[in-house]
N, C-alpha and C positions, 0 to 999 in steps of 0.2 A: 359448791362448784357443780357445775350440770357438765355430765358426758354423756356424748350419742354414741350410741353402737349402732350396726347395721350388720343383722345376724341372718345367716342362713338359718332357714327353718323348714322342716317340710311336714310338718303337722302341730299347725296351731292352737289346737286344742288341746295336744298333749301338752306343749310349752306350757300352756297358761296350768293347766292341772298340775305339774311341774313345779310351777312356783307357788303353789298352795302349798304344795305340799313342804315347801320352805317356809311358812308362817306369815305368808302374803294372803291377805283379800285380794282379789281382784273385783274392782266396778267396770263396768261395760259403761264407754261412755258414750259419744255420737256414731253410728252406725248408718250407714248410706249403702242401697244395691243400687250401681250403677248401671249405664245404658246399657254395658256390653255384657251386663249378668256377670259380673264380676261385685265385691263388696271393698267395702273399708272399713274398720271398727279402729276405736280410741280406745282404750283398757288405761285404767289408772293401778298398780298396785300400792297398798298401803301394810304395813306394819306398824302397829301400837299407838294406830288411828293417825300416821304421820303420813303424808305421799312421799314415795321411797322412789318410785316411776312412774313411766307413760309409753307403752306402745304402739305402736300405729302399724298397722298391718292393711293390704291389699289382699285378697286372696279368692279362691273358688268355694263354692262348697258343692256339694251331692246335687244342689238345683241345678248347678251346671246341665249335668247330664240331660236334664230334657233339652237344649239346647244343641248339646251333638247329636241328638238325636234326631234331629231334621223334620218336626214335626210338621205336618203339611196344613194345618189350617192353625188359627188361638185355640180354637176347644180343645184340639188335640193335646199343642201345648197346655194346655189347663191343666188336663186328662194326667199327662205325664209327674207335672208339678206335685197333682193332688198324691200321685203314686206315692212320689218320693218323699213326701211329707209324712205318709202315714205308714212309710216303709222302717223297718229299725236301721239302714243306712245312715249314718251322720259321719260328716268330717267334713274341714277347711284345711284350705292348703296355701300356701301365702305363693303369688305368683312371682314375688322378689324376695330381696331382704326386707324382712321387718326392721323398724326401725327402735332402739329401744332406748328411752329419757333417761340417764337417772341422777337423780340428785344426792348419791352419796355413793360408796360404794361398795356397801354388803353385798349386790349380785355378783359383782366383778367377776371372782372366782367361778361362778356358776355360768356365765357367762361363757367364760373362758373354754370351758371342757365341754359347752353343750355339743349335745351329737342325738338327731333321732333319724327316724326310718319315717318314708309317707305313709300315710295310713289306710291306702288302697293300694290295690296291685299296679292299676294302670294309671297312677299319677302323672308319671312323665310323660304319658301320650296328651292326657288331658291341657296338663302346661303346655303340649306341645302344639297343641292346637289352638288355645286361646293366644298365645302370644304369637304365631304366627297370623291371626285376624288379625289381634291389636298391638299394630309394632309399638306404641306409643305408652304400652302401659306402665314401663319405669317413672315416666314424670309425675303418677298421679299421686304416688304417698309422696315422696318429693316436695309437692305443693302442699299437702298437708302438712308436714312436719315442719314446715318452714311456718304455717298458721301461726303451730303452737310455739314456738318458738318466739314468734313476735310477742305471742298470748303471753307467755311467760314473763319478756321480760318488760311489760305494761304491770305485773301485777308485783 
């Protein structure tokens, strides 16, 4: 039996760290940065080489910020990019609910009581500014998970 959740999250990275540390691999599966510098990643988790789930996440990460940043030429943006690249800065933040697959239900529980913190200070300005440019951004996992779901049951 497959059940979809749709889980508040505000730091994607710890999630998934999260559920290693419950005896899941995680695979990173199709990963997309879209136009508005926002991303999408596919995460398969498996336990005892068996696929267990599938999450599908929209979200920002650190490269954001050269983008509030208002750079005034591409170099500059570059300039910024390159920063944050080689800055120790890292985190994603999903701009909605994640979506999450699963085909049984060991997460259930874990599910259930999740609760984390963003993993910057000014998270909620950052959401607050991307989704006020892109009113639109709820349809995009949306369309995604509706893929996999087709995907699924072709297979």
């Amino acid at each position: 039996m497959i059940k979809i959740y749709s889980l508040s999250v505000k730091n994607l990275s710890g999630f998934i760290d999260r559920l290693k540390t419950l005896g899941f691999t995680i695979e990173e599966g199709p990963h997309v940065v879209l136009e508005d510098n926002s991303e999408v990643s596919v995460f398969k988790g498996y336990r005892n080489n068996e696929l267990e789930f599938i999450i599908v996440s929209h979200y920002l990460t650190q490269y954001y910020k050269a983008i509030l940043e208002n750079p005034g030429s591409g170099e500059e943006y570059l300039e910024k990019l390159l920063a944050l690249k080689y800055s120790s800065e890292r985190w994603s933040i999903p701009v909605s609910p994640i979506y999450f697959i699963a085909f049984n239900t060991s997460v259930e529980e874990f599910l259930s009581s999740f609760k984390d913190d963003y993993p910057v200070e000014n998270a909620e300005e950052i959401l607050s500014k991307y989704k006020s440019a892109n009113p639109n951004y709820q349809r995009i996992v949306e369309a995604v998970v509706g893929r996999i779901i087709d995907g699924l049951s072709e297979g």
